[in-house]
Backbone of each chain as ProteinMPNN parsed JSONL, in Angstrom:
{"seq_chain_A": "XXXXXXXXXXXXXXXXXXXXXXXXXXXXXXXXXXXXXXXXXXXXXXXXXXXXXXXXXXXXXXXXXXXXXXXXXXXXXXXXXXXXXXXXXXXXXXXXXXXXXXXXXXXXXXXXXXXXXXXXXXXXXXXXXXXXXXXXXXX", "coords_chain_A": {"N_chain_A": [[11.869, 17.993, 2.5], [10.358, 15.548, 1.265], [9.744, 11.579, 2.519], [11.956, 9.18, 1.115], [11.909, 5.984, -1.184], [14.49, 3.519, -2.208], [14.895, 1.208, -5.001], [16.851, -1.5, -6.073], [16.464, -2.937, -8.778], [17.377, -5.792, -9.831], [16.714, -8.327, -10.786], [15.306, -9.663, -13.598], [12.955, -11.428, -13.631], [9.262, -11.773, -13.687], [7.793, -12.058, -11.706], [8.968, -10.619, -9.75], [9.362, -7.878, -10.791], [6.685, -7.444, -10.438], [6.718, -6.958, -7.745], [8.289, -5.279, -7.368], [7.804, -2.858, -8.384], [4.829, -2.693, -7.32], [5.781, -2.045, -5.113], [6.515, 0.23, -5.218], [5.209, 2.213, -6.476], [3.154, 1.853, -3.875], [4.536, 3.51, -2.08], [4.609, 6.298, -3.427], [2.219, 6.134, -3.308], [1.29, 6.727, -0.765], [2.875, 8.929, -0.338], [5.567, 9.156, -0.101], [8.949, 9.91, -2.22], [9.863, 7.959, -4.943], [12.293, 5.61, -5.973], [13.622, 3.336, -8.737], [15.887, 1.508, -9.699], [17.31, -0.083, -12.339], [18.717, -2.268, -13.073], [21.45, -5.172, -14.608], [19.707, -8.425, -14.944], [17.422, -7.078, -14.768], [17.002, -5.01, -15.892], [16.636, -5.732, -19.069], [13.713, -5.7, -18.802], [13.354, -2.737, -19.512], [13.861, -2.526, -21.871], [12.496, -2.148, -25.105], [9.327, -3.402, -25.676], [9.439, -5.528, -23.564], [8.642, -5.813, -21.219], [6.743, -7.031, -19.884], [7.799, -9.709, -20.522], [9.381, -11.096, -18.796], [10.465, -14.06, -16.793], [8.5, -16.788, -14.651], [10.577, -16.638, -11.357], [10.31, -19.171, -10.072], [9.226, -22.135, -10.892], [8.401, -21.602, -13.689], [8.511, -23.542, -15.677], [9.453, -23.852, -18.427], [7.775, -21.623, -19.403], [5.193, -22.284, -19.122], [4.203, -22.403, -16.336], [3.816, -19.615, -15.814], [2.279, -18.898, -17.338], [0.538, -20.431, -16.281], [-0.306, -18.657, -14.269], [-0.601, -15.911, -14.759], [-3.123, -16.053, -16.158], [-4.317, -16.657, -13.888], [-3.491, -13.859, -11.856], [-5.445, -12.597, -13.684], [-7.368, -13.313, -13.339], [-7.933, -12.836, -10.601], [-7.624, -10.248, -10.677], [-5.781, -8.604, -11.579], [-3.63, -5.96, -12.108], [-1.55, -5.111, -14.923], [1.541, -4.8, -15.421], [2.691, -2.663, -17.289], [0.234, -1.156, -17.011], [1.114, -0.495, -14.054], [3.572, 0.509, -14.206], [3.235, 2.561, -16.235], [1.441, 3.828, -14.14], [3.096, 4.696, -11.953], [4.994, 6.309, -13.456], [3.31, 8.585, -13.009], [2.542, 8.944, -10.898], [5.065, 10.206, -10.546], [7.532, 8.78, -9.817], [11.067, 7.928, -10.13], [12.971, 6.403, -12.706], [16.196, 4.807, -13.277], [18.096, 3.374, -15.614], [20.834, 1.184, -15.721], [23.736, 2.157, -16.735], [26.202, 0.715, -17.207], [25.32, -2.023, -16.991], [23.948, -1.964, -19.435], [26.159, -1.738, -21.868], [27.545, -3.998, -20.954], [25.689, -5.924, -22.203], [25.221, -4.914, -24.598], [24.009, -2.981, -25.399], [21.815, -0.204, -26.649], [20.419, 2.865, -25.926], [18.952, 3.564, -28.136], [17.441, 0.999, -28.266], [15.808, 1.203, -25.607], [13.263, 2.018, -23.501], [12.675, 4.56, -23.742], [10.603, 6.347, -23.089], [9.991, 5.992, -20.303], [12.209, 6.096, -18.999], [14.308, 7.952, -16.848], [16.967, 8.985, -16.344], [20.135, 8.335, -17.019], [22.647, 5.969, -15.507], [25.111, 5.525, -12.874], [27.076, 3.079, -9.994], [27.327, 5.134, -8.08], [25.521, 7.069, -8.55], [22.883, 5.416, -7.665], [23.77, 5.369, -4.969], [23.836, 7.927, -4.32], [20.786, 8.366, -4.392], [20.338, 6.269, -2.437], [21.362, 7.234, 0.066], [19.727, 9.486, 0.982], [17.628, 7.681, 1.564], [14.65, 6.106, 3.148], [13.614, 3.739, 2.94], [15.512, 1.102, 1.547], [15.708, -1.094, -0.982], [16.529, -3.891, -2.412], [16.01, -6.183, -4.99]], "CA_chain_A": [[11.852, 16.971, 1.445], [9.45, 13.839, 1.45], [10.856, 10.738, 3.003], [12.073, 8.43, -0.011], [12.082, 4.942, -1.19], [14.954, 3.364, -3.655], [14.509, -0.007, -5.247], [17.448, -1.889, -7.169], [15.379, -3.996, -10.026], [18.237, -6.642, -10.545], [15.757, -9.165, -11.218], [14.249, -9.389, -14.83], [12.025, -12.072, -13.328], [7.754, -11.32, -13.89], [7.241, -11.95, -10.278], [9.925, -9.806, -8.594], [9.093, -6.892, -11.072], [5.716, -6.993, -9.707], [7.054, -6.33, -6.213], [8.916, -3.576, -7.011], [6.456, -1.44, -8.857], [4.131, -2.387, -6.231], [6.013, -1.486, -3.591], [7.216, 1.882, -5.503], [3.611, 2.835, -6.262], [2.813, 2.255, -2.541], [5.536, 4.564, -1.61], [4.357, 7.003, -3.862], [0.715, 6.628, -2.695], [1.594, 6.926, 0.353], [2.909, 10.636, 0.097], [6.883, 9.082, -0.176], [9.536, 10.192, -3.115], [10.395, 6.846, -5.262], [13.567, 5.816, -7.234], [13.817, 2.513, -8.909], [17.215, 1.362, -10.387], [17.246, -0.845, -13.197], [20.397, -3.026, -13.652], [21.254, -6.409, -14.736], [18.459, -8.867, -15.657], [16.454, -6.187, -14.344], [17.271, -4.112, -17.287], [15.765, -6.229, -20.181], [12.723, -5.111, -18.581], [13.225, -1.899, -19.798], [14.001, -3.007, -23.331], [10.887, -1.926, -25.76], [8.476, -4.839, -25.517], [10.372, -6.355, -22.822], [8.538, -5.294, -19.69], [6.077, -8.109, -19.647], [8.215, -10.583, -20.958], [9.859, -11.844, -18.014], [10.351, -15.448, -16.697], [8.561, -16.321, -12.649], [11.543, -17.121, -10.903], [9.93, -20.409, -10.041], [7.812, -22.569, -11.804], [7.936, -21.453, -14.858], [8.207, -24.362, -16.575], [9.556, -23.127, -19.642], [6.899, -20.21, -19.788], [4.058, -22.755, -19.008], [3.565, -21.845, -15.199], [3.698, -18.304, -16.221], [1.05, -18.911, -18.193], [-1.188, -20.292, -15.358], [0.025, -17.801, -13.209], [-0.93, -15.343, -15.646], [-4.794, -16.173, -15.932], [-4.756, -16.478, -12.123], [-3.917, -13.575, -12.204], [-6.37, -12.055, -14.396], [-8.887, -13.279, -12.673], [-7.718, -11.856, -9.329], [-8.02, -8.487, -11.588], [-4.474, -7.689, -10.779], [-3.161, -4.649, -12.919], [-0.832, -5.155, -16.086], [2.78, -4.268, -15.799], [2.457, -1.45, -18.191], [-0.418, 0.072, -16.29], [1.65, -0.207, -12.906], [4.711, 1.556, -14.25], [2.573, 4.094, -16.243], [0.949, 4.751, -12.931], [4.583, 5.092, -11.266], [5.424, 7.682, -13.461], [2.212, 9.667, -13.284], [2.593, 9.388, -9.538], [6.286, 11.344, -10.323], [8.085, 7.644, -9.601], [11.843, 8.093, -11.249], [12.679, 5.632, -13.144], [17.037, 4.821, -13.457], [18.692, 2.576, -16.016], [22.18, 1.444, -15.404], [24.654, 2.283, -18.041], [27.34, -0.476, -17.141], [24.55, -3.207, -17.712], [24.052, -1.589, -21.07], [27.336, -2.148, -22.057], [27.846, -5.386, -21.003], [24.463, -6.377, -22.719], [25.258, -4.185, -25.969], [22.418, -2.721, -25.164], [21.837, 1.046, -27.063], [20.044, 3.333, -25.778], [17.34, 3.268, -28.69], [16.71, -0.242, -27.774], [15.284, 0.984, -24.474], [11.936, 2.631, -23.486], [12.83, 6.124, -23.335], [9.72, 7.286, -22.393], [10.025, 5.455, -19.286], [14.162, 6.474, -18.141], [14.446, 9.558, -16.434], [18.39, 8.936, -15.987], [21.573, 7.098, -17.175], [23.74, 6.117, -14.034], [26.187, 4.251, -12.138], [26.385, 2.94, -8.599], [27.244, 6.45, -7.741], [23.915, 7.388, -8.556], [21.934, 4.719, -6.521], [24.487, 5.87, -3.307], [23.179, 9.605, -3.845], [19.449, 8.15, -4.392], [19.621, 5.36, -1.658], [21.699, 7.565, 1.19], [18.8, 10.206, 1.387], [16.494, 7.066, 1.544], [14.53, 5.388, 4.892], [13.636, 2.254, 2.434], [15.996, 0.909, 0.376], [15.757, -2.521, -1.322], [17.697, -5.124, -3.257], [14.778, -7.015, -5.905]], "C_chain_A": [[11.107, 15.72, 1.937], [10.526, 12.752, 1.852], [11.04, 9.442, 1.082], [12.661, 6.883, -0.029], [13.613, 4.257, -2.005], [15.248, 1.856, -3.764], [15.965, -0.038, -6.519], [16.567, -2.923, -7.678], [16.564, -4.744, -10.311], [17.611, -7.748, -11.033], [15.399, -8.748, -12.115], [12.872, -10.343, -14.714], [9.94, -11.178, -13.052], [8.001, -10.759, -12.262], [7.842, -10.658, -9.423], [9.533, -8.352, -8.609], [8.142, -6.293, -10.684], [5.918, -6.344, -8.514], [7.637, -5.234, -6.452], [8.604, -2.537, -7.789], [5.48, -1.431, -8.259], [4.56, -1.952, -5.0], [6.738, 0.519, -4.331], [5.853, 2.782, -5.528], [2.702, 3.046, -5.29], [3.366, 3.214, -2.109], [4.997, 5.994, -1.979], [3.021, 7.382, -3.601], [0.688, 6.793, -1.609], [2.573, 8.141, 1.05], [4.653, 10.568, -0.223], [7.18, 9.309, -1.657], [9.592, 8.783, -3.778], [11.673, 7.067, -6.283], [13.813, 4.369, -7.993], [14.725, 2.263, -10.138], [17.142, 0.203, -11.39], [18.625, -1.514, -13.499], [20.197, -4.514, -13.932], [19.961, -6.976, -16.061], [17.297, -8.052, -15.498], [15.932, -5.175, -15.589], [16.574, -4.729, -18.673], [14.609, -5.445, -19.908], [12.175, -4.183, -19.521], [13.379, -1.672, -21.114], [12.4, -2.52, -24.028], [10.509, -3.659, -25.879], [9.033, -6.134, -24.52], [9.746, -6.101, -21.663], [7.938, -6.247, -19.311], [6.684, -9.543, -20.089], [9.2, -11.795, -20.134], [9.522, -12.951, -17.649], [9.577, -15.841, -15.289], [10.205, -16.809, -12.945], [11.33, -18.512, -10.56], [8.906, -21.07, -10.652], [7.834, -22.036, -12.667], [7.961, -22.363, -15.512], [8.51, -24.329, -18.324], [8.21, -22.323, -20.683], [5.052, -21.082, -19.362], [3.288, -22.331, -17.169], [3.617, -20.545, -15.561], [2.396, -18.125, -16.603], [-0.207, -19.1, -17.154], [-0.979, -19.083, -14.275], [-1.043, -16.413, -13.948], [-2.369, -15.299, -15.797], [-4.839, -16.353, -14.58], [-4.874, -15.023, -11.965], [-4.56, -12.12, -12.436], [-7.519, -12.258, -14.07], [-8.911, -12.938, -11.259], [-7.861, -10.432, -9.69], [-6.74, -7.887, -11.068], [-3.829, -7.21, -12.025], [-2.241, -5.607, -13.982], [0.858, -4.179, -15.584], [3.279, -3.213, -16.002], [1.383, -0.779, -17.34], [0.001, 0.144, -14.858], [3.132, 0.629, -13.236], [4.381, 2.938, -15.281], [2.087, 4.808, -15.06], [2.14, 5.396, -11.861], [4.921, 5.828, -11.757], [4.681, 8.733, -13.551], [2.153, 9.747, -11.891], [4.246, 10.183, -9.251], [7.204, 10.11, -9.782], [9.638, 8.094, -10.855], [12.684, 7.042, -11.344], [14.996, 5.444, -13.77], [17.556, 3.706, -14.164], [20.223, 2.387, -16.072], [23.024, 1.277, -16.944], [25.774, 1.341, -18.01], [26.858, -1.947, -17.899], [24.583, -3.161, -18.829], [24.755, -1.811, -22.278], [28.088, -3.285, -22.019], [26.669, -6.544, -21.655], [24.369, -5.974, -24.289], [23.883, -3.64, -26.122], [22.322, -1.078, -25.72], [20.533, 1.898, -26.629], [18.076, 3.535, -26.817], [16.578, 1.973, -28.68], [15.606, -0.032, -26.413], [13.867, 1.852, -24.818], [12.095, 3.82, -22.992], [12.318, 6.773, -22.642], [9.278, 7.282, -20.945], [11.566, 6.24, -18.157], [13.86, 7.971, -18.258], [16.182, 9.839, -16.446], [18.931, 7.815, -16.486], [22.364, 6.84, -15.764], [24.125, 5.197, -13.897], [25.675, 4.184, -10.653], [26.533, 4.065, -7.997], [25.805, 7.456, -7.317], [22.965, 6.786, -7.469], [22.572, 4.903, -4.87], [23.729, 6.873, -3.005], [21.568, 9.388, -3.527], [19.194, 7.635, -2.875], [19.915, 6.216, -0.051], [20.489, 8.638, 1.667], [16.911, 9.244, 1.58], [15.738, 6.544, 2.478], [14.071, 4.131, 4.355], [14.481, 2.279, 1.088], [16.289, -0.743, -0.163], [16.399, -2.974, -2.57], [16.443, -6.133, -3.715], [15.952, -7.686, -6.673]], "O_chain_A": [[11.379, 15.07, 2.947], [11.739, 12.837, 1.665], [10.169, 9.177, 0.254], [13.543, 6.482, 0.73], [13.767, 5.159, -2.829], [15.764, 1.255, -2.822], [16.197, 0.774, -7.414], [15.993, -3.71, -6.925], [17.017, -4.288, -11.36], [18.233, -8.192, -11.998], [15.04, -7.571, -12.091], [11.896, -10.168, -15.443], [9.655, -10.222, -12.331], [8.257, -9.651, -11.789], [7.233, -9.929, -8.64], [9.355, -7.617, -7.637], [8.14, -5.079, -10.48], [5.367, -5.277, -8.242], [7.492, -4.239, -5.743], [9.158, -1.438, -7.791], [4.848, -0.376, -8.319], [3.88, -1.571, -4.047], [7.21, 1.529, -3.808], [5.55, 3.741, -4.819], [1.773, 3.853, -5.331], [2.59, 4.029, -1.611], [4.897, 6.844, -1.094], [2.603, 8.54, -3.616], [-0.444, 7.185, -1.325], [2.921, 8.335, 2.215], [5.201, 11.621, -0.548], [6.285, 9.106, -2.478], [9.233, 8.04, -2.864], [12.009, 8.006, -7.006], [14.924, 4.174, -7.499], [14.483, 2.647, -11.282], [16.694, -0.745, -10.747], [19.464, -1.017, -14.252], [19.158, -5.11, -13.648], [19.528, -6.556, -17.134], [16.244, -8.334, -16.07], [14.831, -4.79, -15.985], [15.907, -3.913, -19.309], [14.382, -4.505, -20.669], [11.146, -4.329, -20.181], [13.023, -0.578, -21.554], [11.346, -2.591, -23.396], [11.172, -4.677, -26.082], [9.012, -7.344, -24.747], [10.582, -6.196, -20.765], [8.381, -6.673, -18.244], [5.938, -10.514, -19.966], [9.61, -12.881, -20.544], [8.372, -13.273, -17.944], [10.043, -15.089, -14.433], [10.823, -17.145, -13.955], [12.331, -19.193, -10.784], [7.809, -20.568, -10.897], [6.682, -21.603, -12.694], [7.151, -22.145, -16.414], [7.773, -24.769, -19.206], [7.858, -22.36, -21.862], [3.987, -20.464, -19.356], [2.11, -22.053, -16.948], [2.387, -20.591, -15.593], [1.59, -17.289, -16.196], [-1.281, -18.508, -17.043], [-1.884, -18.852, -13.472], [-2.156, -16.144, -13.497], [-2.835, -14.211, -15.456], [-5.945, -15.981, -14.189], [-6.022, -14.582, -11.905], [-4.412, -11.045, -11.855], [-8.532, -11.623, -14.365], [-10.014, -12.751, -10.746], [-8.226, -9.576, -8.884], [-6.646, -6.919, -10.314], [-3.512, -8.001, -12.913], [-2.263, -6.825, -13.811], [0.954, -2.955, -15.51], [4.123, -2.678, -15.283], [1.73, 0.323, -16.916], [-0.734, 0.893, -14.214], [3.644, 1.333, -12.366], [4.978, 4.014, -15.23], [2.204, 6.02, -14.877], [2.003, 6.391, -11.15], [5.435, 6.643, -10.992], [5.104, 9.773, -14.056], [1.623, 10.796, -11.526], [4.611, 10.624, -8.161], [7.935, 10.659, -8.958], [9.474, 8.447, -12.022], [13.209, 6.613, -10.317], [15.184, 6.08, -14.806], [17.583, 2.733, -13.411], [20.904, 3.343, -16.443], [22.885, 0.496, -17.886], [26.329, 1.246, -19.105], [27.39, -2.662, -18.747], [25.115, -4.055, -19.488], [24.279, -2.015, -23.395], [29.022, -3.589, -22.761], [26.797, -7.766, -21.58], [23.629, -6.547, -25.089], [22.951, -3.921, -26.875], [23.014, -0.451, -24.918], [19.491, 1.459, -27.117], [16.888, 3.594, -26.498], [15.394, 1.839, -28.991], [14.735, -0.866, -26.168], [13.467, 2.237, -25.917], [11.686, 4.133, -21.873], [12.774, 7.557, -21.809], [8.535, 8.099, -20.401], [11.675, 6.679, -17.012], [13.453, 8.767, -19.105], [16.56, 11.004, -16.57], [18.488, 6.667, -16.473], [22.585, 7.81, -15.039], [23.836, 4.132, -14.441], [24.689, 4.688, -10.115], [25.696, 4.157, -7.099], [25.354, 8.125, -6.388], [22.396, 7.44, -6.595], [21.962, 4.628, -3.837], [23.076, 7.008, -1.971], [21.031, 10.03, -2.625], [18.337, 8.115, -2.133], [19.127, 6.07, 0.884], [20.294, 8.612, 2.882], [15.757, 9.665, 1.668], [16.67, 6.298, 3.243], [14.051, 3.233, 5.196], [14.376, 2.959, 0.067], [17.134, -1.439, 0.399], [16.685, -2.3, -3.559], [15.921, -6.835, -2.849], [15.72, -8.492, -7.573]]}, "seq_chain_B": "XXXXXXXXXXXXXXXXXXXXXXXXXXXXXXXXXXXXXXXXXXXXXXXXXXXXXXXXXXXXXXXXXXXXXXXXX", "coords_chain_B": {"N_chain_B": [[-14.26, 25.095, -4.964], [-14.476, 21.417, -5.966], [-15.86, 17.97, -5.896], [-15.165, 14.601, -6.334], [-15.643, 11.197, -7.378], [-14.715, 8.233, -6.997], [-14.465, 4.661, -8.279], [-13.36, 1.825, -7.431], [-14.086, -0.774, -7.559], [-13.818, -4.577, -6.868], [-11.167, -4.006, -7.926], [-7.776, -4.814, -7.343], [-4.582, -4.722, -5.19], [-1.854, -2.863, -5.924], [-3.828, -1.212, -6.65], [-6.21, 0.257, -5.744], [-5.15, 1.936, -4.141], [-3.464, 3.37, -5.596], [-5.241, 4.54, -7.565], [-6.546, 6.214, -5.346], [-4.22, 7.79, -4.701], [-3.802, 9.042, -7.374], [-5.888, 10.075, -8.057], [-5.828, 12.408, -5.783], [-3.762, 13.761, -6.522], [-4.26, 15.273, -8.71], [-6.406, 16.557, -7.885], [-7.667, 20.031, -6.122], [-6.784, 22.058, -3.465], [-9.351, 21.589, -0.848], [-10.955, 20.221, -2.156], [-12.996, 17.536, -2.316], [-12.305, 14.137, -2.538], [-14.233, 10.816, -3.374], [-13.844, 7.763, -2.726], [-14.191, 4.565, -3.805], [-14.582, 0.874, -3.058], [-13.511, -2.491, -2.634], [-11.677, -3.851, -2.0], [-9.96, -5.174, 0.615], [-7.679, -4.689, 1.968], [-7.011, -2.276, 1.773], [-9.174, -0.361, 2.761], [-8.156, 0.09, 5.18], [-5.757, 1.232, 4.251], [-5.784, 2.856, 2.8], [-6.335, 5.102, 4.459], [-4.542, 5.323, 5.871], [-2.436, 6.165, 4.22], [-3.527, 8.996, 3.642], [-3.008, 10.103, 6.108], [-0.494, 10.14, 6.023], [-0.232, 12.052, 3.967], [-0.86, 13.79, 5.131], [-3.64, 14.85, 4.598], [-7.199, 15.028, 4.891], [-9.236, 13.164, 6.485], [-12.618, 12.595, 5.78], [-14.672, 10.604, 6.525], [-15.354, 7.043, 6.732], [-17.12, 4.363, 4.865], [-18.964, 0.902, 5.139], [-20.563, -1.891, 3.582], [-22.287, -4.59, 3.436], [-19.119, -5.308, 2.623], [-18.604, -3.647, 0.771], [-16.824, -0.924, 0.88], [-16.509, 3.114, 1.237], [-14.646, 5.619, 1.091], [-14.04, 8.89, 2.176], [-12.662, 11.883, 1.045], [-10.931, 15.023, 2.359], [-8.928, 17.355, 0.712]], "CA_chain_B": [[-14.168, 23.1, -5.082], [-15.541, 19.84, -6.309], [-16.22, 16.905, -5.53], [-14.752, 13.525, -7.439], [-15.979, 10.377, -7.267], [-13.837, 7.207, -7.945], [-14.907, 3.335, -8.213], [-12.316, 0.735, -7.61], [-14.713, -1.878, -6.728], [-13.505, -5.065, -7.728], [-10.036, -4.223, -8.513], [-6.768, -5.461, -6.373], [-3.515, -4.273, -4.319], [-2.601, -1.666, -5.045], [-4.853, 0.027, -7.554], [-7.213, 1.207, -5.108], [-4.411, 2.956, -2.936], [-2.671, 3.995, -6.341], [-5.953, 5.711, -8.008], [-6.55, 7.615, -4.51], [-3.145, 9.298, -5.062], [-3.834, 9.8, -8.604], [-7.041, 12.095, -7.905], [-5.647, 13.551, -4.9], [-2.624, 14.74, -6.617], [-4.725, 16.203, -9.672], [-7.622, 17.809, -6.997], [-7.131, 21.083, -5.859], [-6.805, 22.094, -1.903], [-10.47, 21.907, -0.567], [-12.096, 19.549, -2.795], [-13.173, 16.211, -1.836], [-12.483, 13.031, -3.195], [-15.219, 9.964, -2.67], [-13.271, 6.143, -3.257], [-15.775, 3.113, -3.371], [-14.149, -0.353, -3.19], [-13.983, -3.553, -1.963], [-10.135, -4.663, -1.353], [-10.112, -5.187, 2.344], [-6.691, -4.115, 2.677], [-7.156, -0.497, 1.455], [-10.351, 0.264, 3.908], [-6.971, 0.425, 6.717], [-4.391, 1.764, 4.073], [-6.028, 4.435, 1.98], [-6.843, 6.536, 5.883], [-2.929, 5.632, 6.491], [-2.089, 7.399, 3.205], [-4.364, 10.249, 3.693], [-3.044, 10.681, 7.467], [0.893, 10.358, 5.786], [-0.298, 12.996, 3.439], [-1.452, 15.515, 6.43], [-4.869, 15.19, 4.154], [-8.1, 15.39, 6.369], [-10.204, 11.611, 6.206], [-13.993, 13.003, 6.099], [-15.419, 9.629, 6.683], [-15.004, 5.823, 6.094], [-17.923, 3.7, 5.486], [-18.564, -0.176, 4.434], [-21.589, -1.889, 4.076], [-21.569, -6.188, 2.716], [-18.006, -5.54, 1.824], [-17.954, -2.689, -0.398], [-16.388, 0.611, 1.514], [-16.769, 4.353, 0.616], [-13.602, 6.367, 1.859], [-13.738, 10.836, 1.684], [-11.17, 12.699, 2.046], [-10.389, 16.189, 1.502], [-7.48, 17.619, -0.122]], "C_chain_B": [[-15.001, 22.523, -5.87], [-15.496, 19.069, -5.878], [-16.319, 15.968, -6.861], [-14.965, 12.441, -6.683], [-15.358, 9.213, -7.993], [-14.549, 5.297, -7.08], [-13.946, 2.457, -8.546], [-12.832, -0.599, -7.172], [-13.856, -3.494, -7.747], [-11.436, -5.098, -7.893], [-8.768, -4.542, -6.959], [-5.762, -4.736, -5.701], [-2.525, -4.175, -5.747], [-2.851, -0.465, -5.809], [-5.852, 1.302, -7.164], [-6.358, 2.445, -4.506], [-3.755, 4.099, -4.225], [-3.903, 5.211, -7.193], [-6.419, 6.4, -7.095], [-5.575, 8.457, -4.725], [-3.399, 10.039, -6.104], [-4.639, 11.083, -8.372], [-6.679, 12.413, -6.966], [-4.607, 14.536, -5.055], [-3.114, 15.296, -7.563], [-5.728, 16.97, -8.974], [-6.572, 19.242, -6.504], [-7.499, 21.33, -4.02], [-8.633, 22.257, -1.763], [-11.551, 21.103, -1.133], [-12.029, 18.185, -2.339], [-13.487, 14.695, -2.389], [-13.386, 11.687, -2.664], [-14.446, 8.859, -3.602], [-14.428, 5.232, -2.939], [-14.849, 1.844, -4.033], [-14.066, -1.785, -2.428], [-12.606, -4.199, -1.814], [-10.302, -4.394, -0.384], [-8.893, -4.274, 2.58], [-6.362, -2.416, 2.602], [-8.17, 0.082, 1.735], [-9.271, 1.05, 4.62], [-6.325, 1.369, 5.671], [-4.732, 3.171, 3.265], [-6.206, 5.543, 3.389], [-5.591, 6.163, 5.794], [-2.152, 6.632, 5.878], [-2.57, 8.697, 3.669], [-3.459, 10.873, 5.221], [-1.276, 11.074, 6.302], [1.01, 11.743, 4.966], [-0.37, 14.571, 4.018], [-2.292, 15.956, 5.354], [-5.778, 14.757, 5.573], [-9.264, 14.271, 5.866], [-11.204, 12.476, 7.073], [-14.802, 12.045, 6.831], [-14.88, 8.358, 5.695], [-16.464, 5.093, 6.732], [-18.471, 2.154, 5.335], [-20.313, -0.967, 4.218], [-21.469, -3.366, 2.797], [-20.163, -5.608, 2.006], [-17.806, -4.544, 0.902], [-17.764, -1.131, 1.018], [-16.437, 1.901, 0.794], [-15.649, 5.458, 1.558], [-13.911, 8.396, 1.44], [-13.037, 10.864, 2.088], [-11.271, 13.806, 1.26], [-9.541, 16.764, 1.466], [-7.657, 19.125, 0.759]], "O_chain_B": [[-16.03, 22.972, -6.376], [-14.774, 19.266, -4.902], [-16.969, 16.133, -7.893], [-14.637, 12.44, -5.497], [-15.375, 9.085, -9.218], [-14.886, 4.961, -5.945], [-13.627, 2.243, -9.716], [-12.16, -1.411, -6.536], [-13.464, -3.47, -8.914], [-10.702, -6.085, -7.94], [-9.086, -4.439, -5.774], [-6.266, -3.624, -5.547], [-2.408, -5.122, -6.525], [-2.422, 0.688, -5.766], [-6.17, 2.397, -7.626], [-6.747, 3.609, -4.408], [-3.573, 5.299, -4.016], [-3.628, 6.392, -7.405], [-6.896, 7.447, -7.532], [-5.764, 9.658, -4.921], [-3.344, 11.268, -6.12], [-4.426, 12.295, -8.409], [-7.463, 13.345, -6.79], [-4.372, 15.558, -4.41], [-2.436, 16.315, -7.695], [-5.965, 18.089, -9.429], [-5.354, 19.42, -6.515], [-8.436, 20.748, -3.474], [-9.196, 23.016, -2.552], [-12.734, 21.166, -0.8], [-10.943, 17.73, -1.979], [-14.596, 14.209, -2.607], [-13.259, 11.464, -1.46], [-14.375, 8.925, -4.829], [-15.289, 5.238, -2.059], [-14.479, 1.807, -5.207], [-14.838, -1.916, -1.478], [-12.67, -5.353, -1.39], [-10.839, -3.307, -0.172], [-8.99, -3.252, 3.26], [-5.644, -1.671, 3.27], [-8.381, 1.124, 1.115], [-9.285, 2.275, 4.732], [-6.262, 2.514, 6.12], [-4.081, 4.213, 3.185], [-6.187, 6.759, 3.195], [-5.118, 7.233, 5.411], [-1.489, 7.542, 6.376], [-1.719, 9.461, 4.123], [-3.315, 12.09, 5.334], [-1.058, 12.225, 5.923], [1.978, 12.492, 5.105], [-0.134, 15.728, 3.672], [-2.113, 17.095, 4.923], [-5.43, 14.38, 6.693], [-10.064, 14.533, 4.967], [-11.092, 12.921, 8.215], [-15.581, 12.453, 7.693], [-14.329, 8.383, 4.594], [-16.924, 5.039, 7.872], [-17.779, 2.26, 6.347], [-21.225, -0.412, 4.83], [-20.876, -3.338, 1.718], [-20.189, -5.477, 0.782], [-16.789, -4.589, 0.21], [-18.604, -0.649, 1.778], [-16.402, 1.771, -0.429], [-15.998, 5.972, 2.622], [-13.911, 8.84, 0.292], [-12.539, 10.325, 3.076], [-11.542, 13.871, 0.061], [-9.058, 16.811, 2.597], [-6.81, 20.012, 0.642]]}, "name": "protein", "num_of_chains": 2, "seq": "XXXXXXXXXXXXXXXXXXXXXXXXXXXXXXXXXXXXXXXXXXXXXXXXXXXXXXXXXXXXXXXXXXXXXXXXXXXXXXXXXXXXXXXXXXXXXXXXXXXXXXXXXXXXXXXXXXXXXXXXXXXXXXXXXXXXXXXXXXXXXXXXXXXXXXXXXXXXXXXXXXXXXXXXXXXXXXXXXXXXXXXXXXXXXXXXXXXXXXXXXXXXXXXXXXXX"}
C-alpha cells in the first residue's frame, strides 16, 4: 500500500484551504495516497458555491484584503480553488465530510457538493484514515 | 508507446508537479512524457516525484529559465 497523507480542513479560511489542497495534491503527485477531512468551518467549504468563498484569516478587512490578495494572486498565475480540488480528485485524492459538523450547522446533505464527498464520517473515520498515515495534519 | 508533451510554462506551485502526475497516471508503461516549465521549484521536485514513483527520469534540461523534464512511465 502507498504511504498516505491525511489532512483535517477545520479551517473555512481562503488561505488555509489553499494549503491543504496544495499540500494533498503534492502528496498525490508525489506517488502518496491522500485523505482530506472536512469539519467545522472547514465544512462550509464544501457547501455548493462555497469553496471559494472563504475569509484570509488575516487581513481581510471585511473581504477587502482578500480582494488584493486575490489579484496578487492572479497575477502570480496561481490555480483556482475549483481547479485544485478537481485536480485532487482526478489524482484519486478522497475527499471526507464530517457528519457531526452537519448537524450542528443544519447542514443537509443536498446542500453539499456531492460530486466532491467520497464519505460521511466521524472521528472514527479520520483515526482509521490518519493511523495508516506518515503525514497527518491539523489546517 | 507515445510520446506526450506538456507546457506548464508560466504557471505556479504546484500545477507543474500536479499536471506531471496527471499524464503519468493516464500514460501507459513505456511511453514518455516531455514537461516544459519555468517554476524553479519543480526543476528539483518533479525528478523527486518521478524517483518516489520508481519512474525512470530520461533527462532534465534548462536553458534562460525555462526547463524540459522526460520521464518514462
Amino acid at each position: 500500500m502507498a504511504d498516505k497523507t491525511t489532512i483535517i480542513v477545520h479551517s473555512g479560511d481562503m488561505d488555509k484551504v489553499y494549503s491543504a489542497l496544495i499540500i494533498g495534491n503534492g502528496a498525490l503527485s508525489m506517488g502518496m495516497e491522500a485523505s482530506l477531512y472536512f469539519t467545522f468551518w472547514g465544512l462550509e467549504r464544501l457547501k455548493k458555491d462555497g469553496l471559494e468563498k472563504g475569509p484570509l484569516s488575516k487581513m481581510n478587512m471585511g473581504g477587502l484584503g482578500k480582494k488584493m490578495i486575490e489579484s496578487r494572486m492572479e497575477k502570480a498565475n496561481v490555480a483556482s480553488l475549483e481547479r485544485l480540488i478537481q485536480d485532487y480528485k482526478e489524482l484519486g485524492g478522497k475527499i471526507i465530510a464530517c457528519e457531526m459538523t452537519m448537524e450542528i450547522m443544519g447542514v443537509e446533505k443536498d446542500e453539499m457538493r456531492q460530486d466532491l464527498i467520497d464519505e460521511y464520517g466521524a472521528v472514527g473515520t479520520y483515526i482509521q484514515e490518519a493511523r495508516d498515515s506518515k503525514i497527518t495534519l491539523f489546517i | 508507446m507515445s510520446e506526450q508533451k506538456i507546457d506548464v510554462t508560466g504557471e505556479t506551485c504546484p500545477v507543474p508537479l500536479v499536471e506531471a502526475r496527471k499524464a503519468l497516471k493516464k500514460a501507459s508503461p513505456g511511453d514518455v512524457i516531455e514537461i516544459t516549465g519555468s517554476h524553479p521549484a519543480s526543476k528539483k521536485e518533479i525528478p523527486m516525484a518521478v524517483e518516489a514513483l520508481g519512474l525512470e527520469l530520461v533527462d532534465v534540461k534548462e536553458k534562460d529559465g525555462v526547463w524540459t523534464i522526460t520521464i518514462r512511465k
